[in-house]
Every structure is written in structure tokens, then in C-alpha cells.
N, C-alpha and C positions, 0 to 999 in steps of 0.2 A: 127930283120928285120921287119919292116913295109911297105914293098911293098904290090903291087897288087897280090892275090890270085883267084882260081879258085875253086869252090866245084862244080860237079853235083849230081842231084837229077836225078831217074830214077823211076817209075812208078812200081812197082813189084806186082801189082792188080792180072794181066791174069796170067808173066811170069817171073817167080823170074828169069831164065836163061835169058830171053832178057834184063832184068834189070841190073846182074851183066858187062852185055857186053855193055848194054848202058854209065855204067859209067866208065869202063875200056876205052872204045872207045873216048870217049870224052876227053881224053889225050894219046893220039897216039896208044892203045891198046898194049894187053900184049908181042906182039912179040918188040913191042920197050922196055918196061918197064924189062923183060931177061937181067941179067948179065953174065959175063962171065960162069961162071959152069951151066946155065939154070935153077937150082934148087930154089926152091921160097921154102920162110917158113911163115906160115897163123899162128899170133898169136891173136885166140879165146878166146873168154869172155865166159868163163864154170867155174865158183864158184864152183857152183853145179850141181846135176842133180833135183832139185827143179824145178818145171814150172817157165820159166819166167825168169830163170837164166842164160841162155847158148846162145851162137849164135844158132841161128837155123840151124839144122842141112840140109837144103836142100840147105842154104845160103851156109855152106862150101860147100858142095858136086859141086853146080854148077860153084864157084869158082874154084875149082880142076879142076874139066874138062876145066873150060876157058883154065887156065894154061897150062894143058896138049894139048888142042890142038893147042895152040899157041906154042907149042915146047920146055916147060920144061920138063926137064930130070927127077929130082924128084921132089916132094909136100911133105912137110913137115907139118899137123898139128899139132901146140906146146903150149901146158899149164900149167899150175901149180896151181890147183885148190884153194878153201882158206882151211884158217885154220881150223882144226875139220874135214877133210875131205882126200879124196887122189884121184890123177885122174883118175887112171885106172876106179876105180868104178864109178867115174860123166863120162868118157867117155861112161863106156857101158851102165850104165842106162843110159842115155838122149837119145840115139841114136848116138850119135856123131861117133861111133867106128864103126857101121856099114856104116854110111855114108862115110867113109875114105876108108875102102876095097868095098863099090860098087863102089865109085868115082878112085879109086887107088891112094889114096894116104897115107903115114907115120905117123899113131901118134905117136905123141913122148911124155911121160909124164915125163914132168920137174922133177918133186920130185926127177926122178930114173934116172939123168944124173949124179949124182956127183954134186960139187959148189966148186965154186971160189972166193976169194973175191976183189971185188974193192971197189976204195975209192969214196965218196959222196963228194963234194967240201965244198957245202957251209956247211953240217951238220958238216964236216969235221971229218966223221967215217969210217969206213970200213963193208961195209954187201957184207952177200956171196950170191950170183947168182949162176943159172945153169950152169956149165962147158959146156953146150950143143951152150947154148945162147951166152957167151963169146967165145967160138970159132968161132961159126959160122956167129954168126950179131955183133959182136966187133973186134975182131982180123983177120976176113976176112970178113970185110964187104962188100970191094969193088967187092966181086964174087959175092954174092949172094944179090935175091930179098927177101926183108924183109917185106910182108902187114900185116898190122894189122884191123883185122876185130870184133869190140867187138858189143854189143849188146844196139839197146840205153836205156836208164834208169837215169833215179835219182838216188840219192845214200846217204842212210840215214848221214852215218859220211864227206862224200868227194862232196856231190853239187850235181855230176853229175859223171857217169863211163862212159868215150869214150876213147880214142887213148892214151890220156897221162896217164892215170890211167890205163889203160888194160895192162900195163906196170909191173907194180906191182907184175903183177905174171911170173915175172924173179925170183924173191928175194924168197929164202929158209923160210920154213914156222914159223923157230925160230928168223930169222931176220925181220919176219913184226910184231914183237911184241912189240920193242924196238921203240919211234915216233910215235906209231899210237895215238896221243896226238894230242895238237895245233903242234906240227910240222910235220905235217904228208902231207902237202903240198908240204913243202918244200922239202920233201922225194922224192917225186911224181917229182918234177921239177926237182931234181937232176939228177934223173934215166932216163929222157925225156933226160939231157944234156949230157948222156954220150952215149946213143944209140935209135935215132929216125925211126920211119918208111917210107921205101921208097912211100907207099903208103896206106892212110887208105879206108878201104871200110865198110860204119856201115850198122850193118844189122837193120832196122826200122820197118820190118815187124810187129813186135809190140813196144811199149814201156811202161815202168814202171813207173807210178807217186806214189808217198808216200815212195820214197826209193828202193832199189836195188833187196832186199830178202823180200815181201811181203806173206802174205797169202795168201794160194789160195783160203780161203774164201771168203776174203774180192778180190777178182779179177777184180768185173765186176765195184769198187769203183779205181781201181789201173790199170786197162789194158787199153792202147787204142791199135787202131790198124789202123796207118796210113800209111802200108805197102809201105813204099818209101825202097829202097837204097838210101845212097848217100855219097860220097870218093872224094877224090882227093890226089896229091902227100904233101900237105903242112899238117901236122897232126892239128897243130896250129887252122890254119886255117878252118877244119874239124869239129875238135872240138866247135873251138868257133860259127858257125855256128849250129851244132846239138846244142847246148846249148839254144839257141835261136828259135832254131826248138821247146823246150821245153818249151818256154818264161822265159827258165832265161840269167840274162845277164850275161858276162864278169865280172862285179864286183861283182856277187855272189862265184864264184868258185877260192877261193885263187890259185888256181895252175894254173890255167891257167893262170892268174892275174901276178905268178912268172914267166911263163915262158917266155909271154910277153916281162915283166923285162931283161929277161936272153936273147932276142932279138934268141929268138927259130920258130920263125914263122911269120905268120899276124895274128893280133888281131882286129882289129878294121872291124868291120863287116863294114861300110860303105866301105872299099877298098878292098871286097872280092866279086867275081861276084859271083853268085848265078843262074848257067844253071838249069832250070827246075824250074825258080822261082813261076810258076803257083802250083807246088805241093808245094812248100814251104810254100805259103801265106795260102792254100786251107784247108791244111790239118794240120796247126801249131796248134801247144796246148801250153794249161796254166798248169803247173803243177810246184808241191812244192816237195822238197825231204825231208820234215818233215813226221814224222810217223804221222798213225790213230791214236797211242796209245790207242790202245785194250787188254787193260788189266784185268786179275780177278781184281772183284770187293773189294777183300780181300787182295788186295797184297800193302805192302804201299813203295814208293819208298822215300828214302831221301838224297838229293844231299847236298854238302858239297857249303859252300856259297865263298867260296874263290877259290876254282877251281874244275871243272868236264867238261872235255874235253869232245863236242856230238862225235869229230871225236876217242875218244878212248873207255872207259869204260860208258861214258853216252849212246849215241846211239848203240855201239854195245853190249851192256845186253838190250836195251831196245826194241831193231830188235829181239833177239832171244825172247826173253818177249813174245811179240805179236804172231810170229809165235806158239811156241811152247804152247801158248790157243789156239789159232784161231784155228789153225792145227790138233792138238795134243790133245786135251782135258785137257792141263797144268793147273793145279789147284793153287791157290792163298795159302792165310793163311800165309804167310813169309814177311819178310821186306829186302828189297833190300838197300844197303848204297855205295854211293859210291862219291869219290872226295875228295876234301879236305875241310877241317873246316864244320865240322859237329859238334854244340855246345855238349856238355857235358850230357847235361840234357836230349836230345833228348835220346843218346844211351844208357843212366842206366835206361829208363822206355822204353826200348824195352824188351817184355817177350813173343817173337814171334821165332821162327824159324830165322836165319837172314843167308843173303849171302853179304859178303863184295868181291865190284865188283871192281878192282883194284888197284896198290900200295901203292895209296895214303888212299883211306879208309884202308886199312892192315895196312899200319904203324900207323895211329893214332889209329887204335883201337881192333889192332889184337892180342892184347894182353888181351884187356878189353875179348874177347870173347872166347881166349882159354883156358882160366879159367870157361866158361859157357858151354862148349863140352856135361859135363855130363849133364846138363839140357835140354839142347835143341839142336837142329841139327845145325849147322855151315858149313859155306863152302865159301870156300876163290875160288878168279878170281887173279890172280898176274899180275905185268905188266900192260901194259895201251888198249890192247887188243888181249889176251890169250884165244882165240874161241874154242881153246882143252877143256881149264879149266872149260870156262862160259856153253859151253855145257852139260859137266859132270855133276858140280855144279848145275846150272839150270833144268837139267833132272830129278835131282834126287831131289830139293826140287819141284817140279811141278808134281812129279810122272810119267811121261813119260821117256819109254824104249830107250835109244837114239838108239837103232837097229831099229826102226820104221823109223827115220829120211831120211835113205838112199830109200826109195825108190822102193827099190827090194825085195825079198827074202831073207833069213837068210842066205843059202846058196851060193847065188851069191855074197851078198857082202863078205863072209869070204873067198871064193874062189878070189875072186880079191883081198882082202887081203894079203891074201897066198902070189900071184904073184909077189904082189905089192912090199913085203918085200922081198922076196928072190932075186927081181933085185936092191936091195938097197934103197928104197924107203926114202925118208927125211922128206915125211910126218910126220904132230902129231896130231894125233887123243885119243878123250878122252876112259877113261875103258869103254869098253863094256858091260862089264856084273859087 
């Protein structure tokens, strides 16, 4: 579809609540947008509970109350955090869990629904999703109201994280391991054509330049804060607008490029009105979703010249990289490898510590190196991006405690733990200790 679209922009300076209602209102407000069972489901962009990574939690909470006073029945917030992590614990560190019971509304955490699998068209695979999400926004979707409200940012492997990519976290944490390569767009586009949002609302209050998961050192080089909302019912069209909000265009972001393709929305910003276009112009930014790369001074990376995917094993070891210095006091002295066709010569005069960061550096040379165990420390990443593995791995060549990572106390996160497992959680998170 390339019709005419609508996005507005609302002002969230004074009043995040007069903002969510400013742009609810500007397409007929929520007692129109109600389906049949009243129940509305808010799916949130909470990776982690890292600064900088979650919708903000006064964004959901004021959303809840719209809905609720507009006359839904239940509020459902739904996530499924990323890999190396589990959402119970990113909900209650971030705040997010209390903002759901003072707002009244339902978290749900995806991990610990069960999964289902559907099929992908064009990958022409099968990955399992939430049993929560398949029932509720697939097989009845016609009942219920579906918003999706992610956070805006750059995003080191994917361009940019908004409505189509906030999607992602339907899918069980063992099937976003498989494609998170060059195909990993195409992933995105797929899961966009099997179950879209009735409505996107992005929270802008801040946004992220240099990638998704930044340090919070490096903050005041990566944060702006041009405190807009702004949503409308065409996600497409949402997106390609925030994208633009960030000065990248449409032909940066392959998925949205496919979705396009796949005639899932409007694309062409010149046929999409733009209410509030005074905040738009005012407050737009330039930003890149390439990393600082702030790395030890000692650490030597070497990519294979025939393939190293940024969206799989190249940028996400070199996201965790950054943070876990910047943050963490991650220490250098090791050699990172990773992709394909890495010449010969390079790896027999490596006499360093080394971590080979997905299957492609593993197959060509994970043999050269498990014959070197006894000399020196080794640590394999499998798969094209295994966030369990590269945490563990990376922790433990960098010397950082991955129990520091979460945020909280040693006790809160093993108690959420606890919880987390004994409701069946499908989380994978690396050894802790």
C-alpha cells in the first residue's frame, strides 16, 4: 500500500499524559480504537533494564490510564526481553512492574507463556513465538486492541528499533539466534506480515544515537532528548517517519525497505502528513547507528574478509565490547575473530587469549584452537548471534562478574530468577557464576 498516511507528533515537555491523549485523540481517541473484548495489549521495547533501553515507564503507565478511562476492560503490558537476559528481572529493575500495578495494569512476560510455532513465508522456516501472542493478536485478533509502543533509538545490527523491529520480541530467545545474519531483515519483515499493530505510539522522550545498548558513559555523546510522542494507526508509516525524525532515510533500513516491498504500509514520506510538523522540523536530529568503538586499547579485533555480518556476530560482540569497558571496567589483552575467511597466517601468530565470535569463525578455526585450550584461555560465541554465549565468553575474557550487569542486587536478581523458572520461563541466560 502506498496511500496517503497520518502520523502525529505531541509535545511531552510539560505533560507526558496530555501528550499520549494528544496523539490518541488526533485519530478518533481510544474509546473508538476498543474492540470487541475492551482489552488492549501495550507491546514495550524493554531489552533490558540498562538506562536508555526500555520504554519509559511514565509513557506506559499514562497509556494504561488513557485506556482505562476510555473503557478497557484489561491492559495488558507484553515483553520478551533479549537474549542473556529474562523479563521478569528487566521489568522490576527498570521500574516498569511498578508502573503496571500503580497504573493497573497486567504484565505479562513473554518468556513464561509457552510458544508456538509459525511459519515465516519468505525465509520459509518455522520459529516458535509466545503461545500468549498467537492466541491473543493472531488467532483473535479481531477482539482485541494491539499498540505497540517501543522506544526511539538507533540500533547497532538493524538501522533503527521502532514498531517493526519491536516485534522481534514475539520470538522465543532460541529462535532469534538462527538469521540474525544478512538475513535478519528479512526476519523482521516477515513477523511485521503475519501480525501488525492496530496502533503505534513511540515514546521520544529520549532517543539513542550510536546504536541501541550504549554506555552509560559515553551518554551525554549518545542521548538526546527531544521529548515528542508520536503514533498513528499505519506502523509503516510510523516508522518510516521516526526514522527520519532521526535523519536516516528509508533506504538505510533494509526492513522497512522490505516491508515496503511486501506493500505493508506507506513508505514514501512525501505521502504521509505529518500533524505537529513544527516539532518535527524543530527538534529532528542527525544521527548514525554505527558504534563509538570504545574499546581496550589491547584488545585486537579481526574480521574475516569474505563475510562478517554487523547485523549478527560483528556488531553484536562489538555492542557488548564497548559496554562491558565503558561500564564495566572490561579489560583488553585478547583477540576477538570473527566471520568468515580470515587468512591463515593471521591465526598461527595469534599467542593471545582469543574468543571466536560466531559459526563461521568456529568452523574454520575451532579446531585450530581446541588443541590450544591448554595454553591459553578460548571461548567460543556459536550461531550468528548467541547473547547467552557472547556475554558469558566476553565476561570472563574481560574479567567482569556478569551478576554486576543486571542492575540490582545479587538477591533480587536470583529471586526473580527463582520466579522466573518455576513459571517456565524460556529465557537463556549465560553461567553465572
Amino acid at each position: 500500500m502506498d496511500g496517503k498516511a497520518r502520523v502525529c507528533f505531541a509535545d511531552a515537555t510539560k505533560s507526558v499524559r496530555e501528550a499520549v491523549a494528544r496523539v490518541f485523540s488526533a485519530f478518533g481517541g481510544g474509546e473508538n480504537l476498543l474492540k470487541s473484548s475492551r482489552d488492549v495489549y501495550l507491546k514495550i521495547n524493554a531489552v533490558d533494564s540498562k538506562p536508555f533501553c526500555f520504554t519509559d515507564p511514565e509513557v506506559i503507565a499514562e497509556t494504561v490510564r488513557y485506556f482505562k478511562e476510555a473503557g478497557a476492560r484489561d491492559v495488558y503490558v507484553i515483553e520478551n526481553c533479549t537474549q542473556g537476559n529474562f523479563t521478569r528481572l528487566v521489568f522490576t529493575a527498570s521500574g516498569i512492574d511498578a508502573a503496571c500495578r500503580d497504573a493497573g495494569a497486567i504484565p505479562v512476560c513473554l518468556d513464561e507463556t509457552g510458544q508456538t510455532p509459525v511459519f515465516l513465508p519468505s525465509l520459509a522456516r518455522f520459529v516458535n513465538i509466545s503461545e500468549f501472542v498467537a492466541e491473543r493478536l493472531i488467532r483473535n485478533r479481531a477482539e482485541n486492541l494491539y499498540v505497540s509502543l517501543p522506544k526511539l533509538k538507533t540500533h547497532s545490527m538493524s538501522t533503527v528499533t521502532l514498531s517493526v523491529k519491536n516485534q522481534f520480541g514475539f520470538v522465543t530467545h532460541k529462535d532469534r539466534v538462527a538469521d540474525h545474519n544478512f538475513q535478519l531483515h528479512r526476519k523482521f519483515a516477515d513477523i511485521f506480515s503475519l501480525v501488525r499493530p492496530d496502533f503505534v505510539l513511540v515514546d521520544g522522550l529520549l532517543a539513542t544515537n550510536h546504536g541501541h545498548y550504549i554506555a552509560e558513559k559515553n551518554a551525554d555523546e549518545c542521548i538526546e532528548r527531544p521529548k515528542v510522542l508520536f503514533g498513528g494507526p499505519d506502523a509503516l508509516a510510523v516508522d518510516v517517519t521516526g526514522s527520519a525524525f532521526m535523519g536516516i532515510s528509508l533506504e538505510e533500513v533494509e526492513h522497512l525497505r522490505l516491508c515496503a516491498e511486501m506493500g505493508l504500509g506507506t513508505w514514501d514520506l512525501a505521502r504521509i502528513e505529518i500533524e505537529g510538523r513544527e516539532l518535527f522540523d524543530s527538534r529532528r536530529m542527525s544521527f548514525t547507528h554505527q558504534l563509538l568503538e570504545r574499546f581496550p586499547a589491547d584488545l585486537r579485533i579481526v574480521k574475516g574478509k569474505e563475510r562478517c555480518c554487523p547485523e549478527g556476530c560483528g556488531r553484536n560482540t562489538e555492542t557488548l565490547l564497548e559496554v562491558l569497558h565503558c561500564d564495566h571496567g572490561g579489560k583488553g589483552g585478547f583477540t576477538v575473530l570473527m566471520g568468515k575467511g580470515i587468512p591463515e597466517e593471521t591465526v598461527r601468530a595469534i599467542d593471545t587469549p582469543v574468543h571466536l565470535a560466531g559459526s563461521c569463525a568456529i568452523s574454520d578455526w575451532g579446531w585450530h584452537f581446541e588443541k590450544e585450550k591448554k595454553k591459553r584461555l578460548v571461548t567460543l560465541s556459536p550461531g550468528c548471534n548467541d547473547l547467552s554465549a557472547s556475554i558469558y565468553s566476553l565476561c570472563k575474557q574481560m574479567k567482569v562478574n556478569p551478576l554486576s550487569l543486571s542492575g540490582v542486587g545479587i538477591f533480587t536478581s536470583l529471586g526473580a530468577l527463582v520466579s522466573a523458572k518455576a513459571r517456565g520461563s524460556s529465557s537463556v541466560i549465560p553461567k553465572l557464576f
